[in-house]
N, C-alpha and C positions, 0 to 999 in steps of 0.2 A: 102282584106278588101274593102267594097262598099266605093263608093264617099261622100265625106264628105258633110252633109247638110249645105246650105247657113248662115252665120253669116251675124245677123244684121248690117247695118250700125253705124260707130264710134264703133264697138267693135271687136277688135283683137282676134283670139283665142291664149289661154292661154297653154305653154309649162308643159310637165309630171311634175307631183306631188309626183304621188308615188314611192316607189324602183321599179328594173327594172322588177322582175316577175308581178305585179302589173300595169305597166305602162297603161298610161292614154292618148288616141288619142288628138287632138285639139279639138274635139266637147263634149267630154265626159264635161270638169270642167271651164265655165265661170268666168272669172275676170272680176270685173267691177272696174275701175280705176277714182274717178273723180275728176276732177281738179277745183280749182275755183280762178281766178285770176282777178285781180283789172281793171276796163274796164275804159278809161280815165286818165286823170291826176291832177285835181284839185277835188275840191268838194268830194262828197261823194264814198264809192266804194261798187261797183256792184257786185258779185256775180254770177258765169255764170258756170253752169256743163257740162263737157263735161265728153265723156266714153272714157277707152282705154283698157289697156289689159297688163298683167305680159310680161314681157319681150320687150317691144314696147317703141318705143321714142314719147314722150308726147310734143306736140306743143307746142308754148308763150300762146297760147289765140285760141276760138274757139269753137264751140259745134262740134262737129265729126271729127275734126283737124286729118288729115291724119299721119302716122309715116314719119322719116325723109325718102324721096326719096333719090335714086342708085347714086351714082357718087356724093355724097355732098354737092347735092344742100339745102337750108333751105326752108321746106315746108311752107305752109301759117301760121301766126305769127301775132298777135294781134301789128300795130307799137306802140311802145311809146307815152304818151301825147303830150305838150306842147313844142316846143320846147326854149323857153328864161325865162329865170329869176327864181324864187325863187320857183313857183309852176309846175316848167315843171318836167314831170316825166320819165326819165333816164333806168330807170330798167322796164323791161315787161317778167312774168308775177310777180304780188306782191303777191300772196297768190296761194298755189295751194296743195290740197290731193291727195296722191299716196298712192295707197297699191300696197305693194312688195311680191313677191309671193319667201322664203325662195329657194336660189341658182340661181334665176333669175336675169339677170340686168336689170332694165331700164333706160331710157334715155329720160331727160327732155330737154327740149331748151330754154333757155336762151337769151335773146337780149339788151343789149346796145345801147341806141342814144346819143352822148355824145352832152350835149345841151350848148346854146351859151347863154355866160352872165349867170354864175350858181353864186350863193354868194359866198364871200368868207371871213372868220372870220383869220384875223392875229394878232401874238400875239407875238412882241418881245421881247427874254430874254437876256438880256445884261451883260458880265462879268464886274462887276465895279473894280476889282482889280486894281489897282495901272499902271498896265504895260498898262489898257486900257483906258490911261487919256486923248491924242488922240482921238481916238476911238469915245469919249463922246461927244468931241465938232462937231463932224458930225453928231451923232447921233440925237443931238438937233435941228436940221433944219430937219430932214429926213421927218417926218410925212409931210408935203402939199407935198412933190416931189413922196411921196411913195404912197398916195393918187391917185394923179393925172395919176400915169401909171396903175394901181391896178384899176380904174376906167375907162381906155381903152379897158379891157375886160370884166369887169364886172360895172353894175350899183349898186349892193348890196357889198359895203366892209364896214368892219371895222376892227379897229388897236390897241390895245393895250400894254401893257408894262409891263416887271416887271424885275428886277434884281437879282443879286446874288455876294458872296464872298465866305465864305468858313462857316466849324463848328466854332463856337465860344469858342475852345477849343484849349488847346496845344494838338500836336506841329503845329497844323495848322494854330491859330491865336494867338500873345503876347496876354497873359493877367493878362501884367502888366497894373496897372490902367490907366496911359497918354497913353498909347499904345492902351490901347482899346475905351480912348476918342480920339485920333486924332495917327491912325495907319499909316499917312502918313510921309516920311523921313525929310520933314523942317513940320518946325509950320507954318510958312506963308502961306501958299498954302490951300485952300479949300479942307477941308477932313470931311468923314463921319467915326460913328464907323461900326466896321465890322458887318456882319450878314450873315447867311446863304439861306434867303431867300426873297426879297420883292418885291410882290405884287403891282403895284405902280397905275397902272392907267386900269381899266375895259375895256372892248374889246366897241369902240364910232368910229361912223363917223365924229366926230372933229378933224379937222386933228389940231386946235389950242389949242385943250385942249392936244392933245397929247405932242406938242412942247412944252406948257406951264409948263407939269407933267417932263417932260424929263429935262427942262428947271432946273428945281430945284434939279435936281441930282447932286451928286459928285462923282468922286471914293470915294476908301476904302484901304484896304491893308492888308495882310495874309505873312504869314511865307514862306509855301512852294510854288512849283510850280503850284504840279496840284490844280486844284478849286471844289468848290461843286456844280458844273452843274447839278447831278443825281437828286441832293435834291431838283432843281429847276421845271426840267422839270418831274419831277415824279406830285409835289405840281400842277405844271400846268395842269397835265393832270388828276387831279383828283377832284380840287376843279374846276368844270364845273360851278358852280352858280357864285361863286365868280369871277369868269373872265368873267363871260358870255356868254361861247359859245353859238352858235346858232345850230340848226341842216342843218349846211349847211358846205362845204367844209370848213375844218381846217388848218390853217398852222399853225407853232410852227417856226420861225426864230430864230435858238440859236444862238449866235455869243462868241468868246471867241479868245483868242491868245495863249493857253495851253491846256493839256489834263487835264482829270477830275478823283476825288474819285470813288473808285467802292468799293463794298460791301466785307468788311474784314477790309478796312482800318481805321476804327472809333475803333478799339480794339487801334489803336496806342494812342489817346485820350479819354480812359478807356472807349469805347461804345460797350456794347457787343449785345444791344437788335436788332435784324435785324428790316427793316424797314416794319410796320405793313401795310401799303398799302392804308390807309387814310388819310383825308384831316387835315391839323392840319394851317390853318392860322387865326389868330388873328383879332380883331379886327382894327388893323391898316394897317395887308398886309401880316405881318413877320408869317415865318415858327416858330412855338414860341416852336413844341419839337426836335427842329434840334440837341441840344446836348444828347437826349434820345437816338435816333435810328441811328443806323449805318445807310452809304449809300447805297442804292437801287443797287442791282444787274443789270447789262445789261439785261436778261431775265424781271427781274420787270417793267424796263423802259420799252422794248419793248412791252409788254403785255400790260402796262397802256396805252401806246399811239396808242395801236390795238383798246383796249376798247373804248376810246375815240374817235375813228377815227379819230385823228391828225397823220398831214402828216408833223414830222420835214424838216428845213431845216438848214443842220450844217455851217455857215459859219465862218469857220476859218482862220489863217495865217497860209503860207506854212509851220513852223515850226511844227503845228499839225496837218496837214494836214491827212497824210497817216496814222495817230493813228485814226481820226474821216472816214476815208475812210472804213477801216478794220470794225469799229464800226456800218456804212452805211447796208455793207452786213449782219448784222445782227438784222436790225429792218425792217419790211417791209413796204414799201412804202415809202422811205426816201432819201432827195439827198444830197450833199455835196460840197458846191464853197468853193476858194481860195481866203477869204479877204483880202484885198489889208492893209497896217501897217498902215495907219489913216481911214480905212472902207470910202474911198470913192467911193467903184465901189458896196458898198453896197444893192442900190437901183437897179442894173441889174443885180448883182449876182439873189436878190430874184426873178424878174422877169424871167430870165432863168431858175431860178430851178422850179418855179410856174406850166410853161410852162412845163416842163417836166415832173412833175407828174399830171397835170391836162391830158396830151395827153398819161398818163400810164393808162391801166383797167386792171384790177388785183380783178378777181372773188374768193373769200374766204369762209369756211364756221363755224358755229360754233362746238360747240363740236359732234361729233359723238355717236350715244348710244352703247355698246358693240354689234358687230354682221352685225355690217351695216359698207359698203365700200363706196367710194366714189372716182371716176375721171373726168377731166375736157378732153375734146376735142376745141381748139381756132378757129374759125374763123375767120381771119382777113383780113380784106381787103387790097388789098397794095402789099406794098412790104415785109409786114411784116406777111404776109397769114401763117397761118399755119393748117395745116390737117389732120389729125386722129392719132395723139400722145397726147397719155395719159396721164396726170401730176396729180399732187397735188392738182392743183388749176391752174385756168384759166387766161391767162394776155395775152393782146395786146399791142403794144406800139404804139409810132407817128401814134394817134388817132385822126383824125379831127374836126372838132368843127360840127354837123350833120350827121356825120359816124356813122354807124349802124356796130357794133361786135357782133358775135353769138358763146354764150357757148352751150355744148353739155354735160349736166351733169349725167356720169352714177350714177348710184344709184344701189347698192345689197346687199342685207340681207340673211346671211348664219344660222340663226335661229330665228326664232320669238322673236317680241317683246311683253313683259307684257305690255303694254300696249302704247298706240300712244306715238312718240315724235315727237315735231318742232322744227325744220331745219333750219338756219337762213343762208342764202347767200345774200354778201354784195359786192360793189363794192368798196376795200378799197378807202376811201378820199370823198364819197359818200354820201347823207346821207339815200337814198334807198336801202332796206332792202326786199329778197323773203322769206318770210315765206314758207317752206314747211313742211304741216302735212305729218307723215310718220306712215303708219299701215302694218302691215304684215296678209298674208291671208295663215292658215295653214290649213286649210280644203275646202273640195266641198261643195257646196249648196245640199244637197242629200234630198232636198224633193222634185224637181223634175225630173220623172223620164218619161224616152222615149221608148215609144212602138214598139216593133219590129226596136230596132237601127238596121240601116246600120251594126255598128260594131260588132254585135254579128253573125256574116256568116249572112251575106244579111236577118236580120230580124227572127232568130230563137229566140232570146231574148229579154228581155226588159233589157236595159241600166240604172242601178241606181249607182250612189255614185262611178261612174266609173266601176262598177262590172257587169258582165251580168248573168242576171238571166235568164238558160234555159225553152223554153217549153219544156211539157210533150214528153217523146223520146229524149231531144237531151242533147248528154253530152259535158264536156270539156269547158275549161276558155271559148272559145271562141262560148261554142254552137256548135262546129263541125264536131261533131259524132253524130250518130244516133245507138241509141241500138237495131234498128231491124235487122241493117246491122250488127255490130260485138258482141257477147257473150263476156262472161265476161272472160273469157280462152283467145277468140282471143287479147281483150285487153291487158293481160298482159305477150300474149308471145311475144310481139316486145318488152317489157319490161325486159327480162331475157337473159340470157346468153344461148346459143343453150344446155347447157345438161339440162337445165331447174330448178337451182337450184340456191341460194343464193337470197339477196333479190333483189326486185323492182330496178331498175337504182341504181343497186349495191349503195343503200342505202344514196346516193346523190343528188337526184333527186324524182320528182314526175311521176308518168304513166298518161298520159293526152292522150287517143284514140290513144293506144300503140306505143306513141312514149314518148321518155322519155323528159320530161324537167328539165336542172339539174340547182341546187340551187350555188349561191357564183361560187367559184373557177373552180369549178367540170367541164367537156366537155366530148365529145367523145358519138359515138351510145347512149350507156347505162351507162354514166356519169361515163367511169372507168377513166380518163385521170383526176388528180390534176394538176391547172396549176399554183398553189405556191406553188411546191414542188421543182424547181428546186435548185439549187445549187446558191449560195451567194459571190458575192464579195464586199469587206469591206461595208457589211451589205444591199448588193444593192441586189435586185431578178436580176441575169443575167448581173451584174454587174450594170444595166441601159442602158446597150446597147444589148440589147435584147428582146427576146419574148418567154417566159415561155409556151411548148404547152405537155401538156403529160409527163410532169415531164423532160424533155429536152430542154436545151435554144436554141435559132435559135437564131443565133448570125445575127448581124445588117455588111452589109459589110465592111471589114477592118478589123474584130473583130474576134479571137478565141479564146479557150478555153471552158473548161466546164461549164465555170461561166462567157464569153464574157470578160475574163480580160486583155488579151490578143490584143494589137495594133498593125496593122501590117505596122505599120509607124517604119523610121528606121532611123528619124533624128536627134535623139538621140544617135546612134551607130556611126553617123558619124566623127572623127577626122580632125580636123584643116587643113592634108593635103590632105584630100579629103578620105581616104582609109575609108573601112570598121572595124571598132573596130581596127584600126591599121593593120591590116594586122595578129595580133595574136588572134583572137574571131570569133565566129559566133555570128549574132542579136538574141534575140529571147525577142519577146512580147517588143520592143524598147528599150531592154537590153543587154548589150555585157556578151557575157559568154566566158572568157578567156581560150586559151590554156593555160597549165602548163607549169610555167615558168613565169608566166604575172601576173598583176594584175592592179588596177587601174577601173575608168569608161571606158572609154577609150580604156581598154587592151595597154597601151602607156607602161608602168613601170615593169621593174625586180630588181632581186637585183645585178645581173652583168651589167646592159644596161648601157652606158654612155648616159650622159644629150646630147642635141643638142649643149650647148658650147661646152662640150669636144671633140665631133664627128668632129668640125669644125675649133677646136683650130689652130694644125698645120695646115690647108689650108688659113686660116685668118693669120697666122702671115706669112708664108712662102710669100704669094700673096700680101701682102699690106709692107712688110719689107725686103725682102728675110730671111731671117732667116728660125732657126728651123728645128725640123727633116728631112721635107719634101723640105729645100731649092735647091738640087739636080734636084729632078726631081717633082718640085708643076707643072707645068702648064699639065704630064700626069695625077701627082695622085689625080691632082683637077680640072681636066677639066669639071665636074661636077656644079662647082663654078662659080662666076663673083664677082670678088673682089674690091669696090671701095672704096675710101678714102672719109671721110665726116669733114668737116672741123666744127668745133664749134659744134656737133651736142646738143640737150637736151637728156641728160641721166636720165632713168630710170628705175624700175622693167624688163623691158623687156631685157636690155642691157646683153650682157656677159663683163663677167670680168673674166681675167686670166691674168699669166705669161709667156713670152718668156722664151727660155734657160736660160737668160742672166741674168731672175730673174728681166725683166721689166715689168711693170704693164701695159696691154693694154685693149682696151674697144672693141666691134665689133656688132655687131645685125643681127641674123639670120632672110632669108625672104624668098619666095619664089616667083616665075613671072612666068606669065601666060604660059610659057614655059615649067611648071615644072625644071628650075633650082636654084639652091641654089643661091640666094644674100647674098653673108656678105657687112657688111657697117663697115668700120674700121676706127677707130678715129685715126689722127696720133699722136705717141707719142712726149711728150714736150720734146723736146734735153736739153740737160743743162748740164754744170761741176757737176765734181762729190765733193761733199762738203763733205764729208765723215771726211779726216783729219780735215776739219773746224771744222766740228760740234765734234769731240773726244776734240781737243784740244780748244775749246771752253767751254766743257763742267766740263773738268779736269780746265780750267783755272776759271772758276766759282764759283768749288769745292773748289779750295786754294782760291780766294779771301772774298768768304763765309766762311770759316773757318778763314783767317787772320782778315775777318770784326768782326767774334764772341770772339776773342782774345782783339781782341782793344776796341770791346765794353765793356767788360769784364774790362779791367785794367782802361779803364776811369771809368769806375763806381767803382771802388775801391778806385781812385785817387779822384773822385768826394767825397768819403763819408768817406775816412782819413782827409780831407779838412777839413771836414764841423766838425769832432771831434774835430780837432785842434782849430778851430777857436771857435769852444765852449767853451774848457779848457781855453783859455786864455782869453775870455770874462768873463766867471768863476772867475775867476785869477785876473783881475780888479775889482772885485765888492767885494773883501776883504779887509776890513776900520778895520784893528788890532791898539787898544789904545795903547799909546807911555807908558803911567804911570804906574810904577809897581804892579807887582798882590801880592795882600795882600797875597795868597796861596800860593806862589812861595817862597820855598827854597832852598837857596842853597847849594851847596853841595860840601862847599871849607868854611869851619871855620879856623879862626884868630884868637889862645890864642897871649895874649900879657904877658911878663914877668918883674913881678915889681920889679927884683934883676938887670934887665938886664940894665946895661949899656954901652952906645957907649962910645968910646977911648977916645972921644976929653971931656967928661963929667966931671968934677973935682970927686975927691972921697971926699966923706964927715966923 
């Protein structure tokens, strides 16, 4: 192929288009790439085109801006505006068009100046709960102290305020009616009723209206522990008018002494509708549909306060600390101090966390369209430099106040887009934003065409839409036969098989000035070789460790088999004591394949083989006790051994346990030393009388006092409950009041005739 003709200046040539029998030189298909980004920092913005090319990294700013040079360094780069106050401009470039040529990456550059004295809007939301009554009386001086340091780095602040308690619902707040007028534990003491949201004072550089507004605050008081924080900073990050943010750097200062609701929990207070993700405050401040909607999921939070670009800061007490930590790694941009129990170090907490996310850059981007990828490359200056690792998104840290960062933002699109989309990359905490238009370029410019191309064999052609169209006599893609030299026979016998029969490049291939060009898979002279036909492991061509040539894998070194499945690694086969598959297997493909008799990974296991306790039993007790079969002659038949005594050891899974002759329970642990000899480690046994008659005759004496105890409970409860009859009966026995006077009914049953003849002796007779 001739030397490629010169490319204009500012235009890169552009990477193949087409599939591979079709492929496309660098001069054949111009991309024109053009950028246009924001020139300046205040005032109006300019407009400025520059050309690039598919596959090329795109400068800050510039008309012909070179791609990134060798070795890392960043090519020339439009600086940033202004560098102090409200209109200095931070991000460079702000606008800029790429078209993406579908499987090409490109690569934009990115630059950060992080400027000195940028605004900053604060906004603190304060737990009034009851436990932060404390809390409040610091809180009310805070605005001139918080002022005055907030205005050491910056001349644009402002501070605002709003509070929170809980839902207004059981079981999270009494609502019994005194409870919901004065929810605090004495009546005496200054209390509000509860609420779950309020609004209190608009984002002002008064630092007296702030103390003034704060000044008139009270606690409140709720039931449980955790609070409705979510329903606070959700409200804050969405009603933007009603607080006021400005378009300048956000903080959010939560403060609290408890963890908070998260979404699920408002079913305990019959709230099932999830939270709708708008603004709902009232004319007075108050959240007014807080008992509608359940709390805001973590996901909702973090999103609302991405949208917003506020940058929380959690300061807590160490009790919730590590709950709002855990919560930290899940919002981005976000830090986390340890409030001290009356928030007096409140005013350095927020200045150290300020500091820390003001010197974080953290490049982000918006939604992606289907088909398009995106990665960041950091460059950072410092100590904190990093270099051609790819992420998600872009961040540097301990970021100087006129330090210059540089992102490297790939960009690639794996199929066309219907039609353009903008790209929005942001410096979270920021309020500078790059617009990037993104087009995709799936065809050539094929209305103009070049006369006798270089690439058509030094000018036999003319080069159109990437194709070469032959002069009269010259054949083949490339123009490089000529028909006076080969017949149409000569043509297609390098095309056939020598007996001159079947078809064309054995019908995989095309005949191009008789040699064959084969299509897809196909290779070899005359396209007889398929090179996806080889053989498969679990579902892999060549297992993946391979190269498919001819219908046979060439396996990648280390690798055998028909199908590369095969490792010729053997650290798998290896055993504990160093041996191969135990000394009972050969490896194959990092697998022990057991002699018969064996079985196991390992090949370690039979169904006769004794364990390593039982193998070492008698040399452990004989060595460490004398005893045991081996006590005769242990130091021949275990010269093998080294037997120590371990006194208290920790016993576990690995230990043996077994019996002496003697029927004594001993402990020992198998090991081995660098010597290849056997260590046992023998625990000594606990000496002690033998308690045996105790424990029988204790046990028999137990027996009978147990049974004489169910004897005697027995007769007392008998004796108890003849008692209590007796003592009835004769209570009974007293309460009968029988009349003394004779019963009219009663007769008796002893009759007295009297006889009127009868007379006594001493009677006279008449």
């Amino acid at each position: 192929m001739g030397e490629s003709s010169p490319v204009p200046a500012g235009v890169l040539p552009a990477s193949p288009l087409l599939p591979e029998v079709h492929r496309l030189t660098p001069q054949l298909c111009m991309v024109q790439a053009t950028e246009l980004h924001r020139v300046g920092g205040g005032g109006g913005t300019a407009l400025r085109p520059t050309r690039g090319a598919a596959g090329s990294r795109l400068p800050a700013g510039g008309a012909g801006g070179a791609p990134r040079p060798a070795g890392g360094a960043a090519g020339p780069a439009a600086q940033p505006g202004a560098p102090r106050g409200e209109g200095a401009t931070q991000l460079a470039p702000q606008r800029v068009r790429i078209t993406l040529r579908p499987g090409e990456p490109q690569q934009l550059q990115v630059r950060f100046l992080r400027a000195e004295g940028y605004p900053v809007d604060l906004y603190y939301l304060m737990d009034l709960s009851y436990s932060m009554k404390d809390d409040l009386e610091r809180v009310r001086q805070l605005g001139h102290a918080l002022l005055v340091r907030l205005q050491e780095v910056t001349h644009s602040v402002r501070i605002g305020f709003g509070s929170f308690v809980d839902k207004t619902v059981l079981p999270f707040v009494s609502t019994v009616p005194s409870k919901l007028r004065h929810p605090c534990p004495t009546r005496l003491e200054r209390c509000q009723s509860p609420f779950s949201f309020h609004h209190v004072l608009s984002l002002t550089g008064d630092a007296q209206a702030f103390e003034r507004e704060v000044g008139r605050q009270s606690v409140s008081g709720n039931l449980d522990s955790p609070e409705g924080g979510f329903d606070a900073i959700l409200q804050a990050a969405l009603c933007q008018e009603q607080i006021g943010w400005r378009n300048v750097s956000r903080l959010l200062v939560f403060t609290s002494d408890d963890t908070f609701h998260t979404a699920g929990d408002g079913k305990l207070g019959g709230i099932f509708m999830p939270s709708d993700g708008h603004c709902h405050l009232d004319s007075n401040g108050l959240y007014s549909r807080s008992t509608e909607f359940d709390y805001p999921s973590v996901g909702q939070v973090a999103q609302a306060l991405s949208a917003a670009n506020i940058q929380p800061i959690f300061a807590v007490t160490s009790a919730a600390l590590p709950v709002y930590q855990e919560l930290s790694k899940l919002i981005p941009k976000s830090a986390v101090g340890e409030l001290s129990e009356d928030s007096s170090n409140v005013v350095q907490l927020i200045m150290d966390a300020y500091n820390s996310l003001s010197s974080t850059v953290t490049l982000e981007h918006s939604s992606l369209p289907p088909g398009v990828h995106i990665s960041y490359e950091s460059q950072c200056e410092g100590p904190e430099k990093t270099e051609g690792k790819a992420e998600d998104r872009g961040q540097c840290n301990h970021v100087q106040i006129n330090q210059t960062v540089t992102f490297w933002v790939s960009l690639q699109a794996t199929h066309c887009l219907p039609e353009p989309h903008l790209l929005r990359l942001r410096a979270l905490g920021f309020s500078e934003e790059l617009i990037v238009e993104l087009h995709t370029l799936c065809d050539c410019n094929c209305s103009d065409t070049q006369a006798q191309a270089p690439h058509c064999s030094d000018g036999q052609g003319h080069l159109q839409c990437g194709v070469c169209s032959c002069a009269p006599g010259r054949l083949g893609r490339l123009c490089e036969c000529s028909e006076a030299e080969l017949s149409s026979l000569d043509l297609e016998s390098g095309c056939r098989a020598p007996n001159g029969t079947g078809p064309l490049c054995s019908g995989k291939g095309q005949c191009q000035c008789g040699h064959c060009s084969c299509n897809g898979q196909s290779s070899g002279h005359l396209c007889e070789c398929d090179d996806a036909s080889c053989e498969r492991h679990e579902g892999i061509l060549c297992g993946g460790f391979g190269r498919c040539q001819c219908g046979v894998c060439h396996c990648h070194a280390n690798r055998t088999g028909r199908a590369c499945e095969c490792s010729g690694d053997m650290d798998s086969c290896i055993s504990p004591e160093g041996g191969l598959c135990s000394g009972h297997g050969r490896c194959k493909c990092n697998r022990c394949q057991c002699s018969d008799g064996y079985y196991g990974a390992l090949c370690d296991q039979c169904p006769g083989c004794k364990t390593p306790c039982e193998r070492h039993r008698d040399c452990a007790e004989c060595g460490a006790f004398g005893t045991g079969l081996l006590a005769t002659n242990c130091s021949t038949a275990c010269a093998h051994t080294n037997v120590t005594l371990v006194l208290a050891p920790i016993l576990d899974d690995g230990w043996c346990k077994e019996r002496t002759l003697d029927n004594h329970l001993f402990f020992f642990l198998v090991e081995d030393d660098a010597r290849g000899r056997v260590v046992l480690r023998v625990r000594p046994q606990e000496k002690g009388a033998d308690h045996t008659q105790a424990i029988v005759l204790g046990c028999v004496g137990g027996i009978v006092a147990v049974g004489l105890g169910l004897v005697l409970a027995y007769r007392l409860s008998v004796e108890i409950y003849d008692r209590r009859e007796y003592s009835r009966f004769e209570k009974e026995q007293q309460q009968l009041n029988w009349k003394q006077d004779s019963n009219p009914l009663y007769k008796s049953a002893i009759t007295t005739t009297i006889n009127p003849r009868f007379q006594e002796a001493d009677s006279p007779i008449l």
